[in-house]
TORPA-4810 file (N, C-alpha, C, O; in nm, 3 decimals):
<nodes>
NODE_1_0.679_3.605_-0.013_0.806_3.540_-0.033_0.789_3.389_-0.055_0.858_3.328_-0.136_X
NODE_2_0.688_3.326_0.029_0.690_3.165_-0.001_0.644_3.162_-0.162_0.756_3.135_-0.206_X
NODE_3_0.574_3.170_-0.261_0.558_3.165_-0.353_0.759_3.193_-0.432_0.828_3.098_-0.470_X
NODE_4_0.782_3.267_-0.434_0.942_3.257_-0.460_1.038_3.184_-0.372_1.159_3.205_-0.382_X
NODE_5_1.006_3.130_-0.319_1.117_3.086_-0.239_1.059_2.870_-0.312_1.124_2.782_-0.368_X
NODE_6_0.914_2.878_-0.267_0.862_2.749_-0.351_0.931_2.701_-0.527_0.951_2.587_-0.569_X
NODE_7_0.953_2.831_-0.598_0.946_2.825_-0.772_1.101_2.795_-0.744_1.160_2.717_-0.818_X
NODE_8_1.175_2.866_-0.622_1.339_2.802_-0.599_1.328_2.720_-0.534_1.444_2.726_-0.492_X
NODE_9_1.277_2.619_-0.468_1.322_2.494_-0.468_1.274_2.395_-0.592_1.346_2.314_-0.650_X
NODE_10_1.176_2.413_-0.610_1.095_2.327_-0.716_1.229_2.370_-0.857_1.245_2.289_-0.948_X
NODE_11_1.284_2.457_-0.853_1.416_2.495_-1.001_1.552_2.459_-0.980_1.639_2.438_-1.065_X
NODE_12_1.565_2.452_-0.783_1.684_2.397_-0.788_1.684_2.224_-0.756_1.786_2.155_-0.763_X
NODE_13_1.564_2.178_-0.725_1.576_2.021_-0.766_1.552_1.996_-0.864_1.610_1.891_-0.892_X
NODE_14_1.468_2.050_-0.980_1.453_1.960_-1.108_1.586_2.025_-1.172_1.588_1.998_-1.292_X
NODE_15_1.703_2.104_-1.131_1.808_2.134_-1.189_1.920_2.011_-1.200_1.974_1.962_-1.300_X
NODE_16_1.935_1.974_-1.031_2.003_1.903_-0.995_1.957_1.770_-1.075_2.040_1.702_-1.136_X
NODE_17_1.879_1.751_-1.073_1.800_1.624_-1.150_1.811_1.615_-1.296_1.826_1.513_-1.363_X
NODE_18_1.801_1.762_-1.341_1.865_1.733_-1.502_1.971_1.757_-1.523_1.983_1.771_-1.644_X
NODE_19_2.078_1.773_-1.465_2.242_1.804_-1.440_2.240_1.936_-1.524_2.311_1.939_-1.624_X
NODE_20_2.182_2.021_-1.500_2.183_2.141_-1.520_2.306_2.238_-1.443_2.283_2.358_-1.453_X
NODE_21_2.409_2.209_-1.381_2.494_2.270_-1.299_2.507_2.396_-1.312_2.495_2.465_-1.211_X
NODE_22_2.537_2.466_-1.455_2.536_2.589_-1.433_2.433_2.664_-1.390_2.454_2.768_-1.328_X
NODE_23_2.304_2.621_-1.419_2.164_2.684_-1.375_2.210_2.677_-1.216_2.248_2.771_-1.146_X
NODE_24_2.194_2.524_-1.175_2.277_2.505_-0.999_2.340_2.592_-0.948_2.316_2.641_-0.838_X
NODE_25_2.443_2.627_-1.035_2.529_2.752_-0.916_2.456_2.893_-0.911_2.470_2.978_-0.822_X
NODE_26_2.364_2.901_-1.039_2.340_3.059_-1.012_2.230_3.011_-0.905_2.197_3.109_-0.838_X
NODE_27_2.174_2.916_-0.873_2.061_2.893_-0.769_2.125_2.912_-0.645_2.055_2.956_-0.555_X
NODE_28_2.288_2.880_-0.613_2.311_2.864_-0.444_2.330_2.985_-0.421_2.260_3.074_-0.470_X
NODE_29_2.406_3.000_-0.360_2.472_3.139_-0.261_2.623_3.111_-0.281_2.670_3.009_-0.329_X
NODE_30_2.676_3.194_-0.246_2.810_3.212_-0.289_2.903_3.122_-0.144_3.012_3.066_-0.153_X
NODE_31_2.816_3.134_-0.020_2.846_3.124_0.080_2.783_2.978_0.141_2.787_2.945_0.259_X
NODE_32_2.720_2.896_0.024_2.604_2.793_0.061_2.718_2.664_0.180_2.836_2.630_0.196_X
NODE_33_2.582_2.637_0.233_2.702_2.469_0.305_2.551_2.362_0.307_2.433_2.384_0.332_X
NODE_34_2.636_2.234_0.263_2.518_2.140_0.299_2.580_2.046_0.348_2.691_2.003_0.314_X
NODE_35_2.515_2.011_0.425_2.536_1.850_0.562_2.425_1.761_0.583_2.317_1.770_0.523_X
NODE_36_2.449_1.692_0.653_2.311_1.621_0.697_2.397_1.449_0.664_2.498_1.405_0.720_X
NODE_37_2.309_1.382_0.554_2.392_1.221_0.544_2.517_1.249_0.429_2.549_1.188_0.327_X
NODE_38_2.557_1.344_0.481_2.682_1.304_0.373_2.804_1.301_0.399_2.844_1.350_0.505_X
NODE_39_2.879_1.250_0.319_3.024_1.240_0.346_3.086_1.355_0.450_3.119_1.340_0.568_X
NODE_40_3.089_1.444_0.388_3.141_1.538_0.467_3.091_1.731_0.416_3.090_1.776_0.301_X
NODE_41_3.056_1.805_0.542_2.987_1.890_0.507_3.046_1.983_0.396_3.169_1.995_0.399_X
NODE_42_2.963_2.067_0.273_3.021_2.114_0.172_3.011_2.263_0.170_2.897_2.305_0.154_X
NODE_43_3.136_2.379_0.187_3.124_2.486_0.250_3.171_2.543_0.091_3.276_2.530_0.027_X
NODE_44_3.015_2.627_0.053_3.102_2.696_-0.044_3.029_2.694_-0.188_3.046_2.589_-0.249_X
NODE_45_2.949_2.794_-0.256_2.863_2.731_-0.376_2.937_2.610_-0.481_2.875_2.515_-0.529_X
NODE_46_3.045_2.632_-0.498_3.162_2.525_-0.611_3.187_2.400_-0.519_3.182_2.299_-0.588_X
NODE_47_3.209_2.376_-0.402_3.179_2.240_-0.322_3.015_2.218_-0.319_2.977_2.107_-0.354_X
NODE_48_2.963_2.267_-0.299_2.808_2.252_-0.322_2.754_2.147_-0.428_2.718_2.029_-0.431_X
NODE_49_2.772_2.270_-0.527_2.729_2.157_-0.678_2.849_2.103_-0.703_2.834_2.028_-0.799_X
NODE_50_2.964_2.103_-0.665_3.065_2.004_-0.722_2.981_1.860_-0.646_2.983_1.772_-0.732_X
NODE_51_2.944_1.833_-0.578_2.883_1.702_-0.475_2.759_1.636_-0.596_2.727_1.518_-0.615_X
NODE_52_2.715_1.745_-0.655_2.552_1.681_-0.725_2.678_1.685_-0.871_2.625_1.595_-0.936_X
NODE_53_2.765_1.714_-0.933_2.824_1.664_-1.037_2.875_1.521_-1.021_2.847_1.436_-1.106_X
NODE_54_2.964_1.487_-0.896_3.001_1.376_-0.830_2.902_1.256_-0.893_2.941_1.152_-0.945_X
NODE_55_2.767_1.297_-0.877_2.640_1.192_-0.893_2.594_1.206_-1.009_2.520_1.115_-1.048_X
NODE_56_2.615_1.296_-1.082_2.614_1.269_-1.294_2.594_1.153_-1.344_2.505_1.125_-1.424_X
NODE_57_2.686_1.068_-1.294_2.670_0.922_-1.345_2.545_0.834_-1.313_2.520_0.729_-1.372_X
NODE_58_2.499_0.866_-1.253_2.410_0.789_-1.130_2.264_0.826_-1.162_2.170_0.748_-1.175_X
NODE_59_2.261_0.977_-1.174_2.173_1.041_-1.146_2.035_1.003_-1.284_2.088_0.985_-1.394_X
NODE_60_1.914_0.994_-1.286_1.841_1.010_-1.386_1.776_1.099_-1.419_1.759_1.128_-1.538_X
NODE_61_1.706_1.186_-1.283_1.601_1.237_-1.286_1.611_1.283_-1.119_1.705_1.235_-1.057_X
NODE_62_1.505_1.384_-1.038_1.447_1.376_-0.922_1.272_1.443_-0.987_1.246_1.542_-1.056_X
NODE_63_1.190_1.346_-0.934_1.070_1.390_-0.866_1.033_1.371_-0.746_1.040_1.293_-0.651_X
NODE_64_0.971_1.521_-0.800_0.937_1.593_-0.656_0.806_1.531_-0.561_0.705_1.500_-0.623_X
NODE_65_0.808_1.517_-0.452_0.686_1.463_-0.365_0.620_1.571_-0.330_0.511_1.600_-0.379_X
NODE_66_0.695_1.659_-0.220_0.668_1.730_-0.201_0.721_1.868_-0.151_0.832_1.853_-0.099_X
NODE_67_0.675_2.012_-0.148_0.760_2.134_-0.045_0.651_2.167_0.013_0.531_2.160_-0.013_X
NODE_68_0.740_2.217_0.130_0.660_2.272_0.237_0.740_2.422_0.253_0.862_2.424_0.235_X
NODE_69_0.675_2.537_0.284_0.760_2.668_0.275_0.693_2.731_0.397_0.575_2.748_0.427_X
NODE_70_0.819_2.761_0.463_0.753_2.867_0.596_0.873_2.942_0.592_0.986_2.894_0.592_X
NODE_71_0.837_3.084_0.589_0.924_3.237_0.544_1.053_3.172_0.472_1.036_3.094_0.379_X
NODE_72_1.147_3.197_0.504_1.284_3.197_0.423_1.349_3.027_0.461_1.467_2.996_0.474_X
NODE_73_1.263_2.965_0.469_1.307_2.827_0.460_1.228_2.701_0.432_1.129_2.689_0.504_X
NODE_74_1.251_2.600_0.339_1.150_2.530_0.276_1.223_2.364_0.313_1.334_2.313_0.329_X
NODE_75_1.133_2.341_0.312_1.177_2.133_0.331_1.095_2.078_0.147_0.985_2.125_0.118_X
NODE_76_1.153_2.002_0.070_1.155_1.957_-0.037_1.196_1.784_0.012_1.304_1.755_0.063_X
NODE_77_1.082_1.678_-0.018_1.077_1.560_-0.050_1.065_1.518_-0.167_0.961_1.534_-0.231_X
NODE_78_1.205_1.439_-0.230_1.168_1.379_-0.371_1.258_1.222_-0.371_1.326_1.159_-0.291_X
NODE_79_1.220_1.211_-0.482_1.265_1.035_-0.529_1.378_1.103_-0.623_1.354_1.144_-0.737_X
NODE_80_1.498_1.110_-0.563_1.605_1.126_-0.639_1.642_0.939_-0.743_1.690_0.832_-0.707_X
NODE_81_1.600_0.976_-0.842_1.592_0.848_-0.921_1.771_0.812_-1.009_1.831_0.901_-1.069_X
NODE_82_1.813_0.700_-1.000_1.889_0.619_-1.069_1.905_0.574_-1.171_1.788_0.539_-1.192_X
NODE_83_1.964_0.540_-1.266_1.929_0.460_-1.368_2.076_0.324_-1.325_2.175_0.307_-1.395_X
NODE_84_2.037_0.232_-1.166_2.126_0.154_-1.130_2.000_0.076_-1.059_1.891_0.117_-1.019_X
NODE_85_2.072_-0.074_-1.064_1.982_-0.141_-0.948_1.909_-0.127_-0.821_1.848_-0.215_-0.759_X
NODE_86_1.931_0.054_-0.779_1.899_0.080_-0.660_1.748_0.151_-0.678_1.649_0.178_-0.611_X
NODE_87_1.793_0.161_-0.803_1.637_0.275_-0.835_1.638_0.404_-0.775_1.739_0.469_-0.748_X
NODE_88_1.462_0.452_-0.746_1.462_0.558_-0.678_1.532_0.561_-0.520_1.537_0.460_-0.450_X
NODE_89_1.571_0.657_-0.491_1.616_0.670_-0.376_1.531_0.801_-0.302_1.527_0.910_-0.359_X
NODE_90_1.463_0.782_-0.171_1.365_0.871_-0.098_1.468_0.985_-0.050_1.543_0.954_0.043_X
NODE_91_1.479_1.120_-0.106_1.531_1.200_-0.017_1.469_1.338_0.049_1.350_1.355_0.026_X
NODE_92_1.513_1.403_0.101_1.462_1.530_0.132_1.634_1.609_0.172_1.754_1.584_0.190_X
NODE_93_1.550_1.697_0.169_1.661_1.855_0.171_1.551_1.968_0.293_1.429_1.973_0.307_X
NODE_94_1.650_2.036_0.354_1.594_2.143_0.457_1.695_2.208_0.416_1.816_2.196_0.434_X
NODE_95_1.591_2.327_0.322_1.638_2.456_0.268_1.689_2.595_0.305_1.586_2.643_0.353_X
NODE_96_1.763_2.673_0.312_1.739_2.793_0.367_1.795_2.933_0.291_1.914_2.964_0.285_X
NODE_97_1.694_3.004_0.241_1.706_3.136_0.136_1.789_3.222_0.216_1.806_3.229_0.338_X
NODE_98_1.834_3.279_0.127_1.904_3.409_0.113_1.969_3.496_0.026_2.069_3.484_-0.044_X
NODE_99_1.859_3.625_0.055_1.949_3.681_-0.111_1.895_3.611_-0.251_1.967_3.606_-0.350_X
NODE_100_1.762_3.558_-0.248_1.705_3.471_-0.335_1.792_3.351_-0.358_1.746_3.269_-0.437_X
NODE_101_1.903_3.326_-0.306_1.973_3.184_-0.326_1.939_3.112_-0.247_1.862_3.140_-0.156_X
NODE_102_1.996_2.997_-0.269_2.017_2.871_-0.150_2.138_2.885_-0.062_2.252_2.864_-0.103_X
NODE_103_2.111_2.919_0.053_2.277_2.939_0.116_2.274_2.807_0.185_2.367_2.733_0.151_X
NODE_104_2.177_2.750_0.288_2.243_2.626_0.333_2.102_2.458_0.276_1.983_2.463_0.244_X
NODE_105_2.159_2.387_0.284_2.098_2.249_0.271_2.116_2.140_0.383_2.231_2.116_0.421_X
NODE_106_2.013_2.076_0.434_2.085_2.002_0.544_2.000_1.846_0.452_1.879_1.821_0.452_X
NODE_107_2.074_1.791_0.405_2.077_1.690_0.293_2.001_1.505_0.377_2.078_1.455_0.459_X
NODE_108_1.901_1.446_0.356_1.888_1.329_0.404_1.866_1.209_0.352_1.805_1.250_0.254_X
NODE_109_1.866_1.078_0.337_1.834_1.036_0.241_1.821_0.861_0.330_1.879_0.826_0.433_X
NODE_110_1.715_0.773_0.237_1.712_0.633_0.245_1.847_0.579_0.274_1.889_0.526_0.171_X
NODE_111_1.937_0.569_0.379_2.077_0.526_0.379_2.094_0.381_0.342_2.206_0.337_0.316_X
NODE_112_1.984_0.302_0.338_1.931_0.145_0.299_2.001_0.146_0.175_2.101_0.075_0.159_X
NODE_113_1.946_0.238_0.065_1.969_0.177_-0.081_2.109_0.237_-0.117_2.170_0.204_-0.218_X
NODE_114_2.151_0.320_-0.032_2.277_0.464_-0.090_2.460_0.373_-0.121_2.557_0.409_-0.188_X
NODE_115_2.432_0.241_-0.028_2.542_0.143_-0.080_2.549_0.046_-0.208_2.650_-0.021_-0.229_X
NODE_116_2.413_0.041_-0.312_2.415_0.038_-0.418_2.419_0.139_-0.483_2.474_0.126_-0.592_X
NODE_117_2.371_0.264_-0.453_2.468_0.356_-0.568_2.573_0.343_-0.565_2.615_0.287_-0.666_X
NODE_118_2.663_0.375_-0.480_2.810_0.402_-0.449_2.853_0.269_-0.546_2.931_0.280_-0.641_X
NODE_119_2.790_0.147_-0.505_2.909_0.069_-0.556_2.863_0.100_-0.719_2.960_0.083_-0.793_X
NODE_120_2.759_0.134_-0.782_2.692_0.154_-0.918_2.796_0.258_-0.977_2.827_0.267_-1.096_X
NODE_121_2.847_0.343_-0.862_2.913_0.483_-0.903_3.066_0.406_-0.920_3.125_0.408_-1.027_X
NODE_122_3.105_0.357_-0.835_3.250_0.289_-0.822_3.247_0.224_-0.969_3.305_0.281_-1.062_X
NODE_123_3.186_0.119_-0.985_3.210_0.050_-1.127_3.261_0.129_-1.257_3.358_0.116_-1.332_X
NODE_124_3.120_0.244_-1.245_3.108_0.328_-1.391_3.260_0.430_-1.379_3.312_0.474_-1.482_X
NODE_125_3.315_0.457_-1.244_3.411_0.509_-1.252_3.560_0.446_-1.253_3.665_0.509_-1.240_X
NODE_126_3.546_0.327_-1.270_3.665_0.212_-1.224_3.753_0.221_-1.399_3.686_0.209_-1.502_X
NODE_127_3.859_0.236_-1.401_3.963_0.267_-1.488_3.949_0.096_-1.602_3.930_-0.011_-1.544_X
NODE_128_3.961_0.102_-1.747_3.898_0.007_-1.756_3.988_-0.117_-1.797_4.107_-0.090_-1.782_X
NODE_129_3.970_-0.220_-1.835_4.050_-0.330_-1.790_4.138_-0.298_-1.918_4.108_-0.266_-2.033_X
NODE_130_4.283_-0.323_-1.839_4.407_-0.296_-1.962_4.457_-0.413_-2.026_4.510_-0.466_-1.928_X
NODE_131_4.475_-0.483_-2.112_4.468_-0.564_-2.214_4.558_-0.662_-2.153_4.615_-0.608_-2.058_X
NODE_132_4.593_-0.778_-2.167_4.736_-0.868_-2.096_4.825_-0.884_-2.158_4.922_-0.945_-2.113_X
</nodes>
């Protein structure tokens, strides 16, 4: 099983990383939740990847550092990368299979640089200046 459970994490981060979403949902679980540094926990495969669409704007790329796989649950370290003044950002994910999906994620990340995305994300989403 670790050999499949490895080729799904290594498909559902370089997914998320190429905004691949629909590939994304067939990767979670129908039932997925992820928590950890985020706003608020996401119960549900369509709250799931609705969170990594949220970051579309932002997003460039993730490479991978590294996975680690023990039976039906894997830890994945990567440089979720930017194309904003913040650059790469160090994250990791603690995975957990089921049913060959991803049902839960417990999400972590560099919280140092994560207030220049946001404000990188705020701008690109800010309504744009209306004429005088």
């Amino acid at each position: 099983m670790s050999a499949n459970v490895r080729d799904l994490v290594i498909e559902y981060v370089s997914a998320a990383g190429e905004k691949r979403f629909d590939r994304l949902e067939e990767l979670v679980h129908p039932d997925a939740t992820m928590d950890g540094t985020v706003k608020s926990e996401s119960k549900g495969a369509e709250a799931f990847v609705q969170g990594f669409r949220n970051l579309a704007p932002i997003i460039d790329r993730n490479e991978i550092r590294e996975v680690i796989v023990e039976g039906d649950r894997a830890f994945v370290l990567y440089d979720f990368v930017t194309d904003s003044p913040a650059g790469a950002v160090l994250s990791g994910e603690l995975l957990t299979i089921q049913e060959d999906r991803i049902i839960s994620s417990t999400l972590i990340f560099d919280w140092r640089r994560w207030p220049e995305v946001l404000g990188e994300l705020r701008t690109r989403h800010a309504p744009p200046p209306q004429p005088a």
